[in-house]
PQR file of N, CA, C, O and H, with PARSE charges and radii, in Angstrom:
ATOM      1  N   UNK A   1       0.855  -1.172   0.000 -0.4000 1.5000
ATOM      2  CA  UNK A   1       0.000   0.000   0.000 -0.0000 2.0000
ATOM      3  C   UNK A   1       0.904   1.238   0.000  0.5500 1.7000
ATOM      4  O   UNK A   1       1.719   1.443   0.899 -0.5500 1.4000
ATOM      5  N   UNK A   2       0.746   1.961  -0.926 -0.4000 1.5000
ATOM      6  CA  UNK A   2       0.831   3.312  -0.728 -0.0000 2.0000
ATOM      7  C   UNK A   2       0.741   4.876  -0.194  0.5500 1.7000
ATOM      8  O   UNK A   2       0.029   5.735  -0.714 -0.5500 1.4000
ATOM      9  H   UNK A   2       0.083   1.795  -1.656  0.4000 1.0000
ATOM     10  N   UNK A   3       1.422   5.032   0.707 -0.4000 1.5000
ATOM     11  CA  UNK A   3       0.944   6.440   1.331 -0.0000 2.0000
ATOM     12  C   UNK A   3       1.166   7.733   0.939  0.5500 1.7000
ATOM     13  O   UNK A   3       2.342   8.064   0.788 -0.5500 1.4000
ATOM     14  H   UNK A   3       2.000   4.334   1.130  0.4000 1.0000
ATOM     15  N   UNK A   4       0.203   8.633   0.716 -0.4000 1.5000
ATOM     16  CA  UNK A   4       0.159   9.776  -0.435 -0.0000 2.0000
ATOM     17  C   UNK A   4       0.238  11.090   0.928  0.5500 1.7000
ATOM     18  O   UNK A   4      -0.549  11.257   1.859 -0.5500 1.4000
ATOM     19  H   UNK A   4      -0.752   8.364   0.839  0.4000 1.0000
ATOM     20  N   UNK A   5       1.354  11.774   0.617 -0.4000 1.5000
ATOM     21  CA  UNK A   5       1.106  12.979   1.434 -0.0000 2.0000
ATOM     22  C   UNK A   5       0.067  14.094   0.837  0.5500 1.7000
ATOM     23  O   UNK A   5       0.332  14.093  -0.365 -0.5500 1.4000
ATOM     24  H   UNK A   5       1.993  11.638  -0.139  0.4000 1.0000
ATOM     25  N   UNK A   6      -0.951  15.021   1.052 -0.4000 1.5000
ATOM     26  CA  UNK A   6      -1.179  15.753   0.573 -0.0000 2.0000
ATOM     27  C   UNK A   6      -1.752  16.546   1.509  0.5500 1.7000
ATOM     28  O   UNK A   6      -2.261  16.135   2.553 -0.5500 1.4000
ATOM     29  H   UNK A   6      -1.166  15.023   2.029  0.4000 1.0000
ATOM     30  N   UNK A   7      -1.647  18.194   0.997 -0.4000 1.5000
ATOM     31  CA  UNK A   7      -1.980  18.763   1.732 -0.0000 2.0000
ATOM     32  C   UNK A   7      -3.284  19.342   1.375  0.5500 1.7000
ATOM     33  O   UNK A   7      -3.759  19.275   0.241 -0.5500 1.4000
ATOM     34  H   UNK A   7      -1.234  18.528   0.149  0.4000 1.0000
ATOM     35  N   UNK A   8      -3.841  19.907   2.367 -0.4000 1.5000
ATOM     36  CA  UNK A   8      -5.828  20.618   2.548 -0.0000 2.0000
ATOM     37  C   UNK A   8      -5.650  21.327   2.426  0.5500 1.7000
ATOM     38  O   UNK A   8      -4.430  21.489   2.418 -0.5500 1.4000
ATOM     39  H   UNK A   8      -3.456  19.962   3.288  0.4000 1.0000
ATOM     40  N   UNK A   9      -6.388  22.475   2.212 -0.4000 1.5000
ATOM     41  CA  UNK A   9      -6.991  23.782   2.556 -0.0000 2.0000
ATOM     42  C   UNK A   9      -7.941  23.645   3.578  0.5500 1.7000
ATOM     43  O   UNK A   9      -8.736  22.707   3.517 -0.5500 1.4000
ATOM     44  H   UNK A   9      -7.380  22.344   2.218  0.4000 1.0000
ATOM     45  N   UNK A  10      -7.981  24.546   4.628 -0.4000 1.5000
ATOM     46  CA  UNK A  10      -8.648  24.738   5.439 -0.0000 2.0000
ATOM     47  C   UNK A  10     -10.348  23.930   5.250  0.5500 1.7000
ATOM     48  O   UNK A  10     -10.921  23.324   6.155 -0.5500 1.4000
ATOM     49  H   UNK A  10      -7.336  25.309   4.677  0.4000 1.0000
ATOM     50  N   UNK A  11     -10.813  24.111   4.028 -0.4000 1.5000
ATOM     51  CA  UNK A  11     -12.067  24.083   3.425 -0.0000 2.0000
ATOM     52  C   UNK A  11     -12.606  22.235   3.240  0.5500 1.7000
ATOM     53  O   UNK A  11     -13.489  21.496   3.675 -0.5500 1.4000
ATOM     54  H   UNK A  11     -10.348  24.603   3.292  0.4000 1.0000
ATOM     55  N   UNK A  12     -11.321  22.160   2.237 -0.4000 1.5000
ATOM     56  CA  UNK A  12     -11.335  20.752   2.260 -0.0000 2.0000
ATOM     57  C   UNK A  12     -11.352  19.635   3.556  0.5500 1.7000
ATOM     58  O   UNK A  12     -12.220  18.781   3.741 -0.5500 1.4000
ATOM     59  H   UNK A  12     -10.604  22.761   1.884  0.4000 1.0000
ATOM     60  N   UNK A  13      -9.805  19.958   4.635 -0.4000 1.5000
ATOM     61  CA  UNK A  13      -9.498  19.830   5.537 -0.0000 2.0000
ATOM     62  C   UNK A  13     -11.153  19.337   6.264  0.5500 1.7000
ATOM     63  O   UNK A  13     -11.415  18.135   6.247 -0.5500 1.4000
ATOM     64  H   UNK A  13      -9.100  20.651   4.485  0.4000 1.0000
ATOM     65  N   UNK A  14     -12.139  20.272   6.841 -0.4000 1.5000
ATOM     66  CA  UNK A  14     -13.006  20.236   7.334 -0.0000 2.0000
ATOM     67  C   UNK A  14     -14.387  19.079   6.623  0.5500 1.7000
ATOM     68  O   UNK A  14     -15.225  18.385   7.199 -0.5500 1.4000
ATOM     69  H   UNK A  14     -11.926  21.249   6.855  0.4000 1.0000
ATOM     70  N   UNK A  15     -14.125  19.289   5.305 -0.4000 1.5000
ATOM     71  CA  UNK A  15     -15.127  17.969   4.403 -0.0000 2.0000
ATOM     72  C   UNK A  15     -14.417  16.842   5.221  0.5500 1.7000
ATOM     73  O   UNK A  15     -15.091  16.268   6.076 -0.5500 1.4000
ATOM     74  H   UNK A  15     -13.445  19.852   4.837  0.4000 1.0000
ATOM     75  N   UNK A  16     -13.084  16.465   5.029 -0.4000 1.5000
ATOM     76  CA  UNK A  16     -13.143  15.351   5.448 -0.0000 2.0000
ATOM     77  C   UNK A  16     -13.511  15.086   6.928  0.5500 1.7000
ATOM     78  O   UNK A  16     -14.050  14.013   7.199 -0.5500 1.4000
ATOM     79  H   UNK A  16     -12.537  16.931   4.334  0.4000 1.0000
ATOM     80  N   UNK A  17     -13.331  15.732   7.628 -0.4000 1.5000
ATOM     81  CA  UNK A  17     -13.117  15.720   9.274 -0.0000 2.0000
ATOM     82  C   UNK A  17     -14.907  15.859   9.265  0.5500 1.7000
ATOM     83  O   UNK A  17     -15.346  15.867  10.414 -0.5500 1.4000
ATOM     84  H   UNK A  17     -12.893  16.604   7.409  0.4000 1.0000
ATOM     85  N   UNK A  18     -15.552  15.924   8.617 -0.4000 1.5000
ATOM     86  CA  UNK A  18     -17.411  16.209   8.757 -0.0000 2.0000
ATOM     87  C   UNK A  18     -17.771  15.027   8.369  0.5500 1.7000
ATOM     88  O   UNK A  18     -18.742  14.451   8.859 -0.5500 1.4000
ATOM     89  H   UNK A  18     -15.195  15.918   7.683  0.4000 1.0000
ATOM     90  N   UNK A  19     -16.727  14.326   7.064 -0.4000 1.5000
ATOM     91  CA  UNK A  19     -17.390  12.957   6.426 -0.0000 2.0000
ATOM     92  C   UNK A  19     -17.050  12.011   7.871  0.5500 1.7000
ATOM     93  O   UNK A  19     -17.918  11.245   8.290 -0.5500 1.4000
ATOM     94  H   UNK A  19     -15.938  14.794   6.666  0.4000 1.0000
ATOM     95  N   UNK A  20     -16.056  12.109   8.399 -0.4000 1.5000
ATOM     96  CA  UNK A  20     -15.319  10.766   9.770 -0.0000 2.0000
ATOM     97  C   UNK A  20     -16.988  11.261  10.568  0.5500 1.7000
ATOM     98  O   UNK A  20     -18.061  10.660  10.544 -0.5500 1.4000
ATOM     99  H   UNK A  20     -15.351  12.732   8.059  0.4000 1.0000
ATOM    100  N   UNK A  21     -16.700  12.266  11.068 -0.4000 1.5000
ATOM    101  CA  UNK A  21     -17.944  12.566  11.933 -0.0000 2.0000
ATOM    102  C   UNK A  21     -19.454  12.349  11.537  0.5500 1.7000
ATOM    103  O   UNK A  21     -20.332  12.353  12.399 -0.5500 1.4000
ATOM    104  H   UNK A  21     -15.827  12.755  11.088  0.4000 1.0000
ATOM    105  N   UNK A  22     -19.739  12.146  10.115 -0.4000 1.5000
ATOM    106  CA  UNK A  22     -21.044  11.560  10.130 -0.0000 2.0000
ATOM    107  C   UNK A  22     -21.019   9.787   9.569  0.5500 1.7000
ATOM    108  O   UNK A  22     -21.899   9.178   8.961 -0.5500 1.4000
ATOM    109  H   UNK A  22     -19.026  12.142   9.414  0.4000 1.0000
ATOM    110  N   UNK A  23     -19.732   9.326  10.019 -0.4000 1.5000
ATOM    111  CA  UNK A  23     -20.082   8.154   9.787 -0.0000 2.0000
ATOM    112  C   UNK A  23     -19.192   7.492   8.428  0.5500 1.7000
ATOM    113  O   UNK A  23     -18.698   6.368   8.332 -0.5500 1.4000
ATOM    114  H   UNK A  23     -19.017   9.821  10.513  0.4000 1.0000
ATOM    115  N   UNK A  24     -19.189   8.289   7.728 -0.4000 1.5000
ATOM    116  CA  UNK A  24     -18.880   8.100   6.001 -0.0000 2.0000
ATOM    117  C   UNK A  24     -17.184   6.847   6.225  0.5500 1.7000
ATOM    118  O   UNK A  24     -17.023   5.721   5.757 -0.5500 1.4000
ATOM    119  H   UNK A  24     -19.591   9.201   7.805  0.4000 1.0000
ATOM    120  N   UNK A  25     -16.269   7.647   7.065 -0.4000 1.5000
ATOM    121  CA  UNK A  25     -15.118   6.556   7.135 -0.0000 2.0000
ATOM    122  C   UNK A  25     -14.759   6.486   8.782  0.5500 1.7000
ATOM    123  O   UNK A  25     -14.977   7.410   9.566 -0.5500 1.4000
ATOM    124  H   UNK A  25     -16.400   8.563   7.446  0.4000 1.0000
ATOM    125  N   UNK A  26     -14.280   5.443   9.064 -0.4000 1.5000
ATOM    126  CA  UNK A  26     -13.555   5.093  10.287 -0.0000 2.0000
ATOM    127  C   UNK A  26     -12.709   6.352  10.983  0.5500 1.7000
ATOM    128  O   UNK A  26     -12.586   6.450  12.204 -0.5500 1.4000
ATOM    129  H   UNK A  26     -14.102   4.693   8.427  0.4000 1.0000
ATOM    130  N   UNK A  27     -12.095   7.383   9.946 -0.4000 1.5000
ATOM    131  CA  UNK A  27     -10.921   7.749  10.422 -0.0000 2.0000
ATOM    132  C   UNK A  27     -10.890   8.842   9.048  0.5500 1.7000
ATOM    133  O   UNK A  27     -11.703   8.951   8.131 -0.5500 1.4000
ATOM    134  H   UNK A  27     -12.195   7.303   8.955  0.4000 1.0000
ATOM    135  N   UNK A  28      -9.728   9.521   9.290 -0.4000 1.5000
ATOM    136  CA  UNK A  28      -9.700  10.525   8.062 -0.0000 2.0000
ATOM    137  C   UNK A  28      -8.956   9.920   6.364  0.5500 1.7000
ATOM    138  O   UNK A  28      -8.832  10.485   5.277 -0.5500 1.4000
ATOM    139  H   UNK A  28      -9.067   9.433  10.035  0.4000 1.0000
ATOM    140  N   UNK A  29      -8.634   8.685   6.809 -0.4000 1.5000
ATOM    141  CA  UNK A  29      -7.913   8.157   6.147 -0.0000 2.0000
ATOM    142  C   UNK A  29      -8.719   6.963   4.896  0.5500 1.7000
ATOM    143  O   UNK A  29      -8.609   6.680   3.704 -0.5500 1.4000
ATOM    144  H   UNK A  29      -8.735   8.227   7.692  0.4000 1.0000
ATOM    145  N   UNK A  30      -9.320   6.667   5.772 -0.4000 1.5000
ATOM    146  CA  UNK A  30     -10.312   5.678   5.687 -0.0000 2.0000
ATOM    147  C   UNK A  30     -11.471   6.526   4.669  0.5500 1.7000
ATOM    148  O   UNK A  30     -11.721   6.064   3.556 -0.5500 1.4000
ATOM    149  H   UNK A  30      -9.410   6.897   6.741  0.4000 1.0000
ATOM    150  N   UNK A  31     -12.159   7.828   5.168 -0.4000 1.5000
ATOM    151  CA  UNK A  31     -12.787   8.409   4.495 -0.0000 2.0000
ATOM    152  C   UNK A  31     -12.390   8.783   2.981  0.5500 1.7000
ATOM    153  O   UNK A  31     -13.034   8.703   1.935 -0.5500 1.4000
ATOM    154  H   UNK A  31     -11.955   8.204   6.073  0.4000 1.0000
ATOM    155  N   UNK A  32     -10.964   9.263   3.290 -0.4000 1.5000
ATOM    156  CA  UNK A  32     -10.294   9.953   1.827 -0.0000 2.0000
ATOM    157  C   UNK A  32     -10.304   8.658   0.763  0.5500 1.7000
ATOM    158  O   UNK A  32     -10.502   8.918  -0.424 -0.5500 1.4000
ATOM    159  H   UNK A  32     -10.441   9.328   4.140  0.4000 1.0000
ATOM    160  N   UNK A  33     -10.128   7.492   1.105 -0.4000 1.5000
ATOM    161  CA  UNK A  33     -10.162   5.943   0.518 -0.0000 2.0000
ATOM    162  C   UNK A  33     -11.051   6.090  -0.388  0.5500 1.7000
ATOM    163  O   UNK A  33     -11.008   5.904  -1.604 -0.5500 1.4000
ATOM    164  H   UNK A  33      -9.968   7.281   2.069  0.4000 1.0000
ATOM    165  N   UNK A  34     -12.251   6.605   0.626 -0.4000 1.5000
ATOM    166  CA  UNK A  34     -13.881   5.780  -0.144 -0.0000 2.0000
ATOM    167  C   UNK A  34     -14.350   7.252  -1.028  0.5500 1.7000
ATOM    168  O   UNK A  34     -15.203   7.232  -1.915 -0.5500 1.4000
ATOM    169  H   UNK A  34     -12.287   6.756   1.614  0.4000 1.0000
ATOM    170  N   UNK A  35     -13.662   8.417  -0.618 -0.4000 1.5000
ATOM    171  CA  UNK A  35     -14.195   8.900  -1.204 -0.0000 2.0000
ATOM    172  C   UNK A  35     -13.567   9.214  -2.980  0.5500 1.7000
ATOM    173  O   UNK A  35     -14.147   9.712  -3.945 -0.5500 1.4000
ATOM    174  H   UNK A  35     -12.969   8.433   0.103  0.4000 1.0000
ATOM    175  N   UNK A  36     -11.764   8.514  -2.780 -0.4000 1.5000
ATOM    176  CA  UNK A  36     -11.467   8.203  -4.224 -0.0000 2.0000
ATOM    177  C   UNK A  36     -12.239   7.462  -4.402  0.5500 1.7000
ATOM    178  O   UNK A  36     -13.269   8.019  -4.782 -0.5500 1.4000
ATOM    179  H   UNK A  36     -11.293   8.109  -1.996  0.4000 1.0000
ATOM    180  N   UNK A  37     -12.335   6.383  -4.332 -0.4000 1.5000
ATOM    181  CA  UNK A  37     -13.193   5.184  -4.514 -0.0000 2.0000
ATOM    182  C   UNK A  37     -14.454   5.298  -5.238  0.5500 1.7000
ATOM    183  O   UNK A  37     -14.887   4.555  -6.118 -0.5500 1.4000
ATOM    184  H   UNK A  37     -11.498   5.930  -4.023  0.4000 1.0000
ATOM    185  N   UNK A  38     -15.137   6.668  -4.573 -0.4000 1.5000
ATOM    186  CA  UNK A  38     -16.610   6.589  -5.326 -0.0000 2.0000
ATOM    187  C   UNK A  38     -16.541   7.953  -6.513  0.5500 1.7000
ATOM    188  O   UNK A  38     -17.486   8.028  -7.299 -0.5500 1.4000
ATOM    189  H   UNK A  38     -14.786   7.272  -3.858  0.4000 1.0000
ATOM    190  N   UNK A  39     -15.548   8.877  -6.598 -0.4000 1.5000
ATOM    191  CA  UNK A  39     -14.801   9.314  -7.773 -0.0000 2.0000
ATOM    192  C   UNK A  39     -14.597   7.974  -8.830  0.5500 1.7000
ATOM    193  O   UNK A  39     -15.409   7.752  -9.728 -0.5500 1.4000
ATOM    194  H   UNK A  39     -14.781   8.817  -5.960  0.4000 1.0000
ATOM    195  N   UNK A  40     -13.493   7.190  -8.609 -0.4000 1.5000
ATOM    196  CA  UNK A  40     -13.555   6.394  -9.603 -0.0000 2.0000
ATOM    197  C   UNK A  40     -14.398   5.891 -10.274  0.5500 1.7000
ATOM    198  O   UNK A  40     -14.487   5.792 -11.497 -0.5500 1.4000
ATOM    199  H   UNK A  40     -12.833   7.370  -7.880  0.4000 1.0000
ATOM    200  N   UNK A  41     -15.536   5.305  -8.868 -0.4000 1.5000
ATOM    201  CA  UNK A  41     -16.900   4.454  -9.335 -0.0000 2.0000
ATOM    202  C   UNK A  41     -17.586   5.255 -10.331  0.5500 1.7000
ATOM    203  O   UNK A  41     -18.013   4.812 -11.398 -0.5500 1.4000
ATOM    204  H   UNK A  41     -15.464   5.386  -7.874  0.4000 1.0000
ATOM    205  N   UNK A  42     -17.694   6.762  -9.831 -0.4000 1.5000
ATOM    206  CA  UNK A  42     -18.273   7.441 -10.413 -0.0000 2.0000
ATOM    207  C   UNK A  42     -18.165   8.040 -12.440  0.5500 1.7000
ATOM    208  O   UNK A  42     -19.000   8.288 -13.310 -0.5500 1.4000
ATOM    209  H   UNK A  42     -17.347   7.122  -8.965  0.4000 1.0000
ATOM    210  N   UNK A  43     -16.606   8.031 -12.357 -0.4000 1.5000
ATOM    211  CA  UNK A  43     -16.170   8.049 -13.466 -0.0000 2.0000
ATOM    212  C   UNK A  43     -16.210   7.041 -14.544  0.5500 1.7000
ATOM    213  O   UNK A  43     -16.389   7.392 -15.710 -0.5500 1.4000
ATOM    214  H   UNK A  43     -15.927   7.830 -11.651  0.4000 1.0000
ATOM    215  N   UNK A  44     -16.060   5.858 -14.223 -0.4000 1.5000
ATOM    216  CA  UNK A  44     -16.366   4.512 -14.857 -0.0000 2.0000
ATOM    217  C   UNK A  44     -17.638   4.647 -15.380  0.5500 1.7000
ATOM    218  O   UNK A  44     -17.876   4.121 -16.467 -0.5500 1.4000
ATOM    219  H   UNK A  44     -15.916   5.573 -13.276  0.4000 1.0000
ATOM    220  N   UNK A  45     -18.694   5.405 -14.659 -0.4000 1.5000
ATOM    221  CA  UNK A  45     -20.401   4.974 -14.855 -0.0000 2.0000
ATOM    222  C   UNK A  45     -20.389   6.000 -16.012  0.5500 1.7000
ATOM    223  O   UNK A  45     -20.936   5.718 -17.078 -0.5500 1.4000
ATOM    224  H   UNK A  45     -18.501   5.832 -13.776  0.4000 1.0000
ATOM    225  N   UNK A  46     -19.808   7.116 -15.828 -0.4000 1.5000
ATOM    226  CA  UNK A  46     -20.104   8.172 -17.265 -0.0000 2.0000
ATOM    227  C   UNK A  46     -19.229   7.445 -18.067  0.5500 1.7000
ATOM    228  O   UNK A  46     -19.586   7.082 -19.188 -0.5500 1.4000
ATOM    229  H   UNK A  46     -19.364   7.345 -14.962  0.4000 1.0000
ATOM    230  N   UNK A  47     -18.652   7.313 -17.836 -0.4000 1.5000
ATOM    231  CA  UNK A  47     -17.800   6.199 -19.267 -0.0000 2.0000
ATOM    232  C   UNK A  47     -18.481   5.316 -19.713  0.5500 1.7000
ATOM    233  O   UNK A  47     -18.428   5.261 -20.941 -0.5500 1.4000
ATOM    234  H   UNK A  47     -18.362   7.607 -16.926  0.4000 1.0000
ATOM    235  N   UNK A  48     -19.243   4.433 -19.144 -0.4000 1.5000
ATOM    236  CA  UNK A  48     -20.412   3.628 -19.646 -0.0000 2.0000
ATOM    237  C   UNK A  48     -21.040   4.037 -20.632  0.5500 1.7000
ATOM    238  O   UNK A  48     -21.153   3.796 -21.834 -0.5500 1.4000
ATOM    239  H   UNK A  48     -19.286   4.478 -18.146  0.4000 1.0000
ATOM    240  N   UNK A  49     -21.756   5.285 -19.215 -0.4000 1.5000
ATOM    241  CA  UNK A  49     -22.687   6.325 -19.999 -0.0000 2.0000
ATOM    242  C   UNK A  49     -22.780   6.642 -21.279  0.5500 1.7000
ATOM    243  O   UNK A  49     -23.655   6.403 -22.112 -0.5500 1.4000
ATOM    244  H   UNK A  49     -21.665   5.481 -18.239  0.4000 1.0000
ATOM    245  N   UNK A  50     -21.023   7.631 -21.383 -0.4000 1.5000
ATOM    246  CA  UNK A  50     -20.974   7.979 -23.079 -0.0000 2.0000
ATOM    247  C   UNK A  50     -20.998   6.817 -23.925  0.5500 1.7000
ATOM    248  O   UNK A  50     -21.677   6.871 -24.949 -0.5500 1.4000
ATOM    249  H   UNK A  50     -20.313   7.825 -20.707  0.4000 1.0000
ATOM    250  N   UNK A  51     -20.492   5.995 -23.706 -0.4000 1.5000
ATOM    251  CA  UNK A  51     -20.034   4.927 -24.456 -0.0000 2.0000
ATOM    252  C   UNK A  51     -21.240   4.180 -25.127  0.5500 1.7000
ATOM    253  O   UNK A  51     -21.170   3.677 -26.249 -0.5500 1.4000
ATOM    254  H   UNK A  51     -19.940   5.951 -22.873  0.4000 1.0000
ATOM    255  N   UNK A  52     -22.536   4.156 -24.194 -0.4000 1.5000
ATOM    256  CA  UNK A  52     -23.454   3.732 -24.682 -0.0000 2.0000
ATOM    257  C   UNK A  52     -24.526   4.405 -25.563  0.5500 1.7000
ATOM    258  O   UNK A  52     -25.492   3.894 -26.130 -0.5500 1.4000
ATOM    259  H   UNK A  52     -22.593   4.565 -23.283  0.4000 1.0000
ATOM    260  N   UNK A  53     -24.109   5.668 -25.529 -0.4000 1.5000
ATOM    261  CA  UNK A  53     -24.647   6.655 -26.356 -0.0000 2.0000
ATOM    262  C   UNK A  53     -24.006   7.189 -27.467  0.5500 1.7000
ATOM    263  O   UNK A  53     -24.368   8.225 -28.024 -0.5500 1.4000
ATOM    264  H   UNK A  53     -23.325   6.083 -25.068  0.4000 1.0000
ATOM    265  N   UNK A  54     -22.815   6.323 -27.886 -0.4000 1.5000
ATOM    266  CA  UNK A  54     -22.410   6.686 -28.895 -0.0000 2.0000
ATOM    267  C   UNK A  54     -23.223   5.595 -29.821  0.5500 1.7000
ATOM    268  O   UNK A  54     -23.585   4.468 -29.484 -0.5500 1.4000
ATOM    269  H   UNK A  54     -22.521   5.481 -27.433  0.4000 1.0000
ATOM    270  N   UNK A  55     -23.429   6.337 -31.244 -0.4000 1.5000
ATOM    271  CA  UNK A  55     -23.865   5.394 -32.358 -0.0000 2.0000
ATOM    272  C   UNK A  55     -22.923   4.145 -32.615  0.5500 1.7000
ATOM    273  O   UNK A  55     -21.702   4.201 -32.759 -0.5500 1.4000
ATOM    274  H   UNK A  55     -23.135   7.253 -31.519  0.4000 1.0000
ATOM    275  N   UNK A  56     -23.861   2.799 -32.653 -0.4000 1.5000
ATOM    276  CA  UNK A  56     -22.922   1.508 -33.518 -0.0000 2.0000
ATOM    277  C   UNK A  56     -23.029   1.130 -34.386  0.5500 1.7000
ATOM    278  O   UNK A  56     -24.022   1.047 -35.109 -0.5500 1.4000
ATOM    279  H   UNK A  56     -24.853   2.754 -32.537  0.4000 1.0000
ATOM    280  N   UNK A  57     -22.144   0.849 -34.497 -0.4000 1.5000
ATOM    281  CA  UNK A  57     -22.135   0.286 -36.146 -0.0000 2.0000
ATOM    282  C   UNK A  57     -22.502  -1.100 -35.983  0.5500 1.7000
ATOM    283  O   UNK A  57     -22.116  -1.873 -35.107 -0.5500 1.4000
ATOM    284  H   UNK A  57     -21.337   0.916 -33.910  0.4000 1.0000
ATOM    285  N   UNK A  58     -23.385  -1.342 -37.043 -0.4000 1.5000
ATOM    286  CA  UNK A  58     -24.038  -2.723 -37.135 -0.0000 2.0000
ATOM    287  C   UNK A  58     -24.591  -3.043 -38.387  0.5500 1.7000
ATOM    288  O   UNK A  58     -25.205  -2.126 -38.934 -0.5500 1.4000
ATOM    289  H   UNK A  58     -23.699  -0.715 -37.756  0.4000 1.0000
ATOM    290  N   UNK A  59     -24.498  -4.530 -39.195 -0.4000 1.5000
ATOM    291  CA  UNK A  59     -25.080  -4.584 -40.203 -0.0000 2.0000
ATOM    292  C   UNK A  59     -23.555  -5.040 -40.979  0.5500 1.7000
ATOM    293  O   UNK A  59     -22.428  -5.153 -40.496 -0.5500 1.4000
ATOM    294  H   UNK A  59     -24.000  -5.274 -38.750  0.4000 1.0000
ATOM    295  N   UNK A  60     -24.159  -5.276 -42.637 -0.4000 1.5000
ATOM    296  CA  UNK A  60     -22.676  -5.666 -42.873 -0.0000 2.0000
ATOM    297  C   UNK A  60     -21.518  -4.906 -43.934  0.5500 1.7000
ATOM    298  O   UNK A  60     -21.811  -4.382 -45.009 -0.5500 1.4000
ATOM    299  H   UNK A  60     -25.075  -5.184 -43.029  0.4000 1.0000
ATOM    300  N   UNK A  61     -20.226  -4.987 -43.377 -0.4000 1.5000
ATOM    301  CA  UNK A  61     -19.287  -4.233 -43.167 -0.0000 2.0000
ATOM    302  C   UNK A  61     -19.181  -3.722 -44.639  0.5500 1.7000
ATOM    303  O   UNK A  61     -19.061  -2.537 -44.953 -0.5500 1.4000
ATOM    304  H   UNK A  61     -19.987  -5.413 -42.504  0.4000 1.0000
ATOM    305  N   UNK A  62     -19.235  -4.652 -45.393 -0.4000 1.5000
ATOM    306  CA  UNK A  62     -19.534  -3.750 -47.597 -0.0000 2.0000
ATOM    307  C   UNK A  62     -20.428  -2.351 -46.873  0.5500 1.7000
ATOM    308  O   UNK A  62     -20.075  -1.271 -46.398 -0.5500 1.4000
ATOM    309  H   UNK A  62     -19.332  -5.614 -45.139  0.4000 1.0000
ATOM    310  N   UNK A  63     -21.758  -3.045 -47.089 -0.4000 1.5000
ATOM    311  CA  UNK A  63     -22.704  -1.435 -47.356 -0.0000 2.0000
ATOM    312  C   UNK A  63     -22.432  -0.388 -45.984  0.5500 1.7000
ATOM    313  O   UNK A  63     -22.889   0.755 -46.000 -0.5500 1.4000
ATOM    314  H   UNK A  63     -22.045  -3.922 -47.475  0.4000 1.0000
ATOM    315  N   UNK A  64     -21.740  -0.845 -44.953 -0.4000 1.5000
ATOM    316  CA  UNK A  64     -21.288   0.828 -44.277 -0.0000 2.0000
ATOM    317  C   UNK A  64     -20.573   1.051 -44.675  0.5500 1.7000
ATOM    318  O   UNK A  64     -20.549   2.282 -44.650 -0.5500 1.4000
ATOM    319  H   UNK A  64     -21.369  -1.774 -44.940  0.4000 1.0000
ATOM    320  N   UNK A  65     -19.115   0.420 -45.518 -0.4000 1.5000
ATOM    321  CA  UNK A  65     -18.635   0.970 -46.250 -0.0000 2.0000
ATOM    322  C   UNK A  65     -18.787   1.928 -47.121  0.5500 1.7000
ATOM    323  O   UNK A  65     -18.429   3.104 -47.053 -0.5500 1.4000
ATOM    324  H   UNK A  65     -19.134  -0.580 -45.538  0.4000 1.0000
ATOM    325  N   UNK A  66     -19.348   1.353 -47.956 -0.4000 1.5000
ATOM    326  CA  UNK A  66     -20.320   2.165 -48.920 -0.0000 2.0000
ATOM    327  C   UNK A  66     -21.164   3.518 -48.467  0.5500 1.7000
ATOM    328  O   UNK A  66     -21.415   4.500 -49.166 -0.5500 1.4000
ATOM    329  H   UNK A  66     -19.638   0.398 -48.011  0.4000 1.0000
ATOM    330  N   UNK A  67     -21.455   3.323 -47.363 -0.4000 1.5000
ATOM    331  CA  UNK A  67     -22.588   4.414 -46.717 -0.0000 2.0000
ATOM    332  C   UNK A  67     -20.938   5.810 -46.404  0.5500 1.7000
ATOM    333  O   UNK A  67     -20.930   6.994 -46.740 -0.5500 1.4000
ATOM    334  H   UNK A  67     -21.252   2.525 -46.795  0.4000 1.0000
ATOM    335  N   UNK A  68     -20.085   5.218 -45.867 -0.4000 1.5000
ATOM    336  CA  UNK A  68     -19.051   6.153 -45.220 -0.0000 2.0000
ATOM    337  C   UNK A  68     -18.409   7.015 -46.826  0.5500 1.7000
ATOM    338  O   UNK A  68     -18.312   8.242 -46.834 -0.5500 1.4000
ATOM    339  H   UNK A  68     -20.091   4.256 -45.594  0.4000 1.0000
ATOM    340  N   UNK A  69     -18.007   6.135 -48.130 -0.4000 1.5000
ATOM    341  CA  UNK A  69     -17.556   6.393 -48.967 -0.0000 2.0000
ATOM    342  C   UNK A  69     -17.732   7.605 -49.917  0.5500 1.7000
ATOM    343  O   UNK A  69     -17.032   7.706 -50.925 -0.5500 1.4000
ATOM    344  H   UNK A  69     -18.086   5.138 -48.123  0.4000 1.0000
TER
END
């Protein structure tokens, strides 16, 4: 495991110390974990997202050819 120094701003500092206090992580450490954690989760799902909203190609590969040409 890896340990990341970083420093707060006053502002930030206090998000985390509010997330320990309502529960969210064990500890301040613990919190900062889950809250990459649900960043990532979070990022993955719009990646889905776009991904599934992009147009596919389907059908066979001559006539989209043809259609792109």
């Amino acid at each position: 495991m890896t340990t990341l120094s970083v420093p707060l701003n006053k502002e930030l500092e206090q998000h985390v110390e509010n997330l320990v206090e309502s529960g969210y992580g064990a500890n301040k450490a613990d919190a900062v974990r889950k809250a990459i954690q649900a960043a990532a989760e979070e990022q993955a799902i719009q990646a889905v997202l776009k991904a599934s909203s992009e147009p596919a190609l389907s059908g066979n590969l001559r006539d989209l050819a043809e259609k792109i040409i």
